[in-house]
N, C-alpha and C positions, 0 to 999 in steps of 0.2 A: 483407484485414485490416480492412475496412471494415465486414465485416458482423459479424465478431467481434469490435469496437469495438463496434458497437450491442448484440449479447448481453452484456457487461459491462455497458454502458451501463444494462442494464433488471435486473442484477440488484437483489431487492427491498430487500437489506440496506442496500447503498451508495444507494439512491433515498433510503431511510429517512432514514439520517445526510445527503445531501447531498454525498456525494462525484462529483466529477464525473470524467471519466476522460480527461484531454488527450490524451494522446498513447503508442499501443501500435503497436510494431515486434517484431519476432523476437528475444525473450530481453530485452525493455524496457519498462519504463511510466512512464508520469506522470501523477500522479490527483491531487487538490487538495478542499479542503475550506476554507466559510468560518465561522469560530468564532461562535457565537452565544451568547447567555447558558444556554440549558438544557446546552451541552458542560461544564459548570463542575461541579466537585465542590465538596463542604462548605466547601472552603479557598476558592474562588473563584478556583483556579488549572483547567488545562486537565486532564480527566479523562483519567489513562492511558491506559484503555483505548480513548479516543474515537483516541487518536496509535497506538494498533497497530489500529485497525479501519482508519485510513486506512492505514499500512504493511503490513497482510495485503491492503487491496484492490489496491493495485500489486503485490505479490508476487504475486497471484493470477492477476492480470492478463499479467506478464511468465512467467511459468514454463508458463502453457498459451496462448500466442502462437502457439506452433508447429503448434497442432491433438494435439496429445498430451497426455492426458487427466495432470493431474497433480494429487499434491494432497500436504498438506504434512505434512512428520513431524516437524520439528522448529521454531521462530520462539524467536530468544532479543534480546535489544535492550538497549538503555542509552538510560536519558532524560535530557538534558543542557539542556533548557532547557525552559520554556514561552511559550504565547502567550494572546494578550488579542482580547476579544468585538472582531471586527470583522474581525482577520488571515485573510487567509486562508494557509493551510500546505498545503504541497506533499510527497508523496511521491515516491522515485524509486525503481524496483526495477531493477538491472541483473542477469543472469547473470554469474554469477562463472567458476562452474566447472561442466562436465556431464558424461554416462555418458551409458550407454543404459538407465542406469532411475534415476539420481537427478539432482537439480540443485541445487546452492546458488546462491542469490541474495542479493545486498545490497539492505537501503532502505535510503532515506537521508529524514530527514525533516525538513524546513527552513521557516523562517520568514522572510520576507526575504531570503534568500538564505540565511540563519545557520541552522544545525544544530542540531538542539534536539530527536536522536535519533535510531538506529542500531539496524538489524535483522540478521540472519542468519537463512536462512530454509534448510531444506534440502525439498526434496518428493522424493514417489517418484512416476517418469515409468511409466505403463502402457503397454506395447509392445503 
């Protein structure tokens, strides 16, 4: 799991944004990001899309855990809260439910411990 810890580790997207990737087990992740002023949109609140780049990087992360090539057909979410230049926020993606050729996954994306958004995530698993 270690070395497929560091191939996430080095992909070039999550390097970009600053997402680091705590902790991947089989069918699990935990990736974390700390908010800096360029994540802010026009409102000066946290840009959506910065909160599902970190919740598709843990989805990404837990769904091809296993070495099975996966990738995603559906991510739908609810944003329920934001956070401020300094937080750092945390993803969590668990496997929900699997097949032999798809998986649904939850993130969970948190600020302090507090919840401040909700993913579903389904991918198709290549056999």
């Amino acid at each position: 799991m270690k070395e497929f810890t560091a191939k996430v580790e080095n992909d070039p997207y999550m390097k970009f944004l600053g997402i680091t990737v705590e902790k991947v087990e089989r069918g699990y992740a935990l990736c974390s990001l700390r908010v800096t002023p360029e994540m802010l949109n026009f409102l000066g609140l946290l840009h959506g899309g910065l909160v599902f780049s970190l919740a598709d990087a843990a989805f990404s992360a837990a769904s091809n855990s296993d070495h099975t090539p996966s990738y995603a057909l559906d991510v739908s979410g609810t944003f329920l809260k934001t956070a401020a230049v300094g937080d750092t926020i945390t993803s969590e993606a668990k496997l929900v439910h699997t097949t032999k050729r798809t998986g649904l996954y939850r993130m969970d994306v948190r600020n302090r411990g507090e919840l401040m958004a909700t993913f579903n995530g389904t991918v198709f698993r290549k056999a």
